[in-house]
C-alpha positions as CSV (number, residue, x, y, z in Angstrom):
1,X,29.4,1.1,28.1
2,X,25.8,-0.1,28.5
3,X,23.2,0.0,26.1
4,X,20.3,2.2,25.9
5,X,17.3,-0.4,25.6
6,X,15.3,2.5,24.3
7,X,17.1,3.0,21.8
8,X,15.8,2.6,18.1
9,X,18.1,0.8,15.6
10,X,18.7,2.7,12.2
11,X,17.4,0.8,9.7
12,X,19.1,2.6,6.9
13,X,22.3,3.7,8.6
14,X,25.6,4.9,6.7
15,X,27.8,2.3,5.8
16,X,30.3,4.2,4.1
17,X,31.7,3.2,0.8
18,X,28.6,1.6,0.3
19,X,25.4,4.4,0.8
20,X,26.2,7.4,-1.5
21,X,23.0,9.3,-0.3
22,X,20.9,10.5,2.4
23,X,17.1,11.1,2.2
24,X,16.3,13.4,5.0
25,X,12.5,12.8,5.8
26,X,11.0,14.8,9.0
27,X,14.8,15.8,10.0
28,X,15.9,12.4,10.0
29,X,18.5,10.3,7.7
30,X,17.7,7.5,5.3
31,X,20.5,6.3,4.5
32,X,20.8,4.1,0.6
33,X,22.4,3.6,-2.6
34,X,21.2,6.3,-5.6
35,X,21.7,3.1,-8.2
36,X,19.6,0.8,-6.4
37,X,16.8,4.2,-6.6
38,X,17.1,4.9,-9.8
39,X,16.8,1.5,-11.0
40,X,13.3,0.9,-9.2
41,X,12.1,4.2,-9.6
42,X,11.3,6.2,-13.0
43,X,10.6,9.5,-10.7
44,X,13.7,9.0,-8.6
45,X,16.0,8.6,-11.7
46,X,14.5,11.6,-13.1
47,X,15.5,13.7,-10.3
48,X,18.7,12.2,-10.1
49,X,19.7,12.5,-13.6
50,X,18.2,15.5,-15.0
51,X,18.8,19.3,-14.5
52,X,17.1,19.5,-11.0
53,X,19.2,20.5,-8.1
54,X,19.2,16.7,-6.7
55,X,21.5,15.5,-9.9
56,X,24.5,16.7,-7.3
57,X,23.0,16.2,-4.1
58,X,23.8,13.8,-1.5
59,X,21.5,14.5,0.9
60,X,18.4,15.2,-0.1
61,X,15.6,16.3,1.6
62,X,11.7,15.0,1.4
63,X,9.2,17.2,2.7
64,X,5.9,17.1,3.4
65,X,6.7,13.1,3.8
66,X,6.4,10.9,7.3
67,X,9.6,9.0,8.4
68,X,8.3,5.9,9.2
69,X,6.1,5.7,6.1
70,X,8.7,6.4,4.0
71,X,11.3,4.0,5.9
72,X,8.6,0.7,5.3
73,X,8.8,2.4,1.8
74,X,12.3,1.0,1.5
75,X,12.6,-1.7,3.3
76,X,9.6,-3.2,0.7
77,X,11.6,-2.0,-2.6
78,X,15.1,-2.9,-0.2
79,X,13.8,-6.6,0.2
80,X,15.1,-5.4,3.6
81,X,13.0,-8.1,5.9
82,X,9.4,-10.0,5.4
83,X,7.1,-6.9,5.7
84,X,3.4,-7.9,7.3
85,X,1.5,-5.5,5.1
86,X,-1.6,-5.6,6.9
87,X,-2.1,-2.3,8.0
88,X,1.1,-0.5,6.1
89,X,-0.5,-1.2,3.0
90,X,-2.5,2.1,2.8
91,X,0.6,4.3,3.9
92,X,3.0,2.1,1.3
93,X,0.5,2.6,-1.7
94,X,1.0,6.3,-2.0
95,X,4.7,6.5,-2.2
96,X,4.7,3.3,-4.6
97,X,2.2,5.1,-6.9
98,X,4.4,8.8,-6.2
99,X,7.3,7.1,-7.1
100,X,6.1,4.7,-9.7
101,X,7.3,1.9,-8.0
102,X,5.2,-0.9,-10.2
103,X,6.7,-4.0,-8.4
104,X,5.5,-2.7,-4.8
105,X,2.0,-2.0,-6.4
106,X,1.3,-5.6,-7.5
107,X,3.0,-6.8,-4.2
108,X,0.4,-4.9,-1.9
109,X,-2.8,-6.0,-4.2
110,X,-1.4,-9.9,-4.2
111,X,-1.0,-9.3,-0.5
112,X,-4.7,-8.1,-0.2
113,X,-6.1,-10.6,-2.6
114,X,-4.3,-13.2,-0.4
115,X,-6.0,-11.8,2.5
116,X,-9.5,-12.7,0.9
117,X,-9.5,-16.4,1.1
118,X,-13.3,-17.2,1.4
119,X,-14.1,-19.2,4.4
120,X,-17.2,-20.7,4.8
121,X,-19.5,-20.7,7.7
122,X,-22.3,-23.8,7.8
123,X,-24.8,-20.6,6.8
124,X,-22.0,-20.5,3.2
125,X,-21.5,-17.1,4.1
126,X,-18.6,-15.2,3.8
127,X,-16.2,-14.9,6.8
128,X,-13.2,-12.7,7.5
129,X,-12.6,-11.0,10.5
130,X,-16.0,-13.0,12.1
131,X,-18.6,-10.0,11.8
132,X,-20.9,-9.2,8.8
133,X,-20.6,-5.6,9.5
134,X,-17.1,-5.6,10.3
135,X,-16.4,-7.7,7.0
136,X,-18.4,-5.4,4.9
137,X,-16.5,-2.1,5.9
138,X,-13.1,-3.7,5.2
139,X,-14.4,-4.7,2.1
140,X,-15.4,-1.5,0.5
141,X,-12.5,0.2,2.2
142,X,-10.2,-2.2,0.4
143,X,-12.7,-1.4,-3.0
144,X,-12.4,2.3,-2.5
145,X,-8.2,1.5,-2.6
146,X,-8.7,-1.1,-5.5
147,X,-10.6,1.8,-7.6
148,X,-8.0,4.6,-6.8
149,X,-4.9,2.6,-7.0
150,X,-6.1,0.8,-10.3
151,X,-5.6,-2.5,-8.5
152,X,-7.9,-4.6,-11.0
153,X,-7.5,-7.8,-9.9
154,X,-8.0,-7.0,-6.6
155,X,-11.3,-5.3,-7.5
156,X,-12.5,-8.3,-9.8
157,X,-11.8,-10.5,-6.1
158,X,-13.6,-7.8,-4.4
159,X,-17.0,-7.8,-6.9
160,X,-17.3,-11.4,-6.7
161,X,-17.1,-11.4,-2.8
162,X,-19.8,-8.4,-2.4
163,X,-22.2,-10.2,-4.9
164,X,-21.4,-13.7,-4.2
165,X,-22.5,-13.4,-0.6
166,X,-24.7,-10.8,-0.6
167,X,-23.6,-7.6,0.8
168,X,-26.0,-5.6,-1.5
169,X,-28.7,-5.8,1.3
170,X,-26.0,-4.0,3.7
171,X,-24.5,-1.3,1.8
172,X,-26.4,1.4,2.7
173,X,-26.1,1.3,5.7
174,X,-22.5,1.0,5.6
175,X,-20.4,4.4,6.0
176,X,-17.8,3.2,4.2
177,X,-19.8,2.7,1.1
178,X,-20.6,6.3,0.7
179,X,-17.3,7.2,-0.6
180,X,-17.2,4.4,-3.1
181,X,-18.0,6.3,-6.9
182,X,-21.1,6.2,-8.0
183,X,-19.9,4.1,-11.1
184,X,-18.1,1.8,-8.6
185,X,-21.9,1.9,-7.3
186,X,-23.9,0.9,-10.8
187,X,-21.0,-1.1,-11.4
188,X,-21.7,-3.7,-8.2
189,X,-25.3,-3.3,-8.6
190,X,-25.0,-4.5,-12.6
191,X,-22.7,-7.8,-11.6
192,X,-25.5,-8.6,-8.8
193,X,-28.0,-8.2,-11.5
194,X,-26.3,-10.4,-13.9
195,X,-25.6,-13.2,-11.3
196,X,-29.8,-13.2,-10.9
């Protein structure tokens, strides 16, 4: 019997005597251990252990939630494989902050304040991805996630890059500023102030 190269390997498949549970998630199963959940996540051993209908359940299913977010989800709190974070950070963040997952929280903001190793140009300007305007957007992006994920170190790294090498001149006309807060805003402009 040959192979179907298309195929797409399970990476939570049912290994029985082991998995206890399935998490259906878009009509797919997840399958994992419901000790292993509860012991990472306060919200998951609440719906396991209390009086909602899940305490009994073995499959259990997650609505309103995408498959593949949920499934690099897991792997992260599984310790499945290395996970790149780089651009599954923003669809890992919700779930970790739905489920309380404090561990995967502080994982994805070291992972982000890795990312923002300063290098220096001749100019001793800050470079990232090689253009100002590029570099700008990815920074407030990353400081609109730092303010609603209460990522503080991360936002601390982020400050000191936007006032160090003075963004201020380009923020508005960035579009990506405009849906920073306004005391993210006063904030920024206060630190540049201080730094004068």
């Amino acid at each position: 019997m040959e192979e179907d190269e298309n195929a797409v390997e399970d990476p939570f498949p049912e290994e029985p005597g082991i998995t206890d549970i399935a998490l259906i998630v878009e009509d797919r199963e997840i399958h994992t251990i419901k000790a292993f959940l509860m012991s990472v996540s306060p919200v998951l051993k609440a719906m396991f252990t209390s009086k909602f209908r899940e305490k009994s359940e073995q499959r259990i299913q997650f609505p309103e939630k995408k498959y593949d977010d949920f499934v690099l989800f897991l792997k992260k709190l599984h310790h499945k494989e290395y996970l790149e974070l780089d651009d599954k950070v923003k669809r890992i963040l919700p779930l970790a902050r739905e489920y309380e997952t404090a561990q995967i929280v502080k994982d994805c903001e070291a992972w982000m304040i890795s990312r923002l190793s300063v290098k220096k140009s001749k100019e001793n300007a800050f470079v990232w991805r090689g253009n100002r305007s590029q570099d700008l957007n990815y920074l407030i992006e990353w400081l609109t996630i730092a303010d609603d994920y209460h990522l503080n170190d991360l936002r601390s790294n982020l400050f000191d890059i936007i006032t160090k090498y003075d963004f201020l001149m380009s923020l508005n006309y960035s579009e990506a500023y405009k849906h920073i807060s306004p005391e993210t805003k006063a904030e920024i402009l206060e630190k540049k102030t201080v730094q004068c």
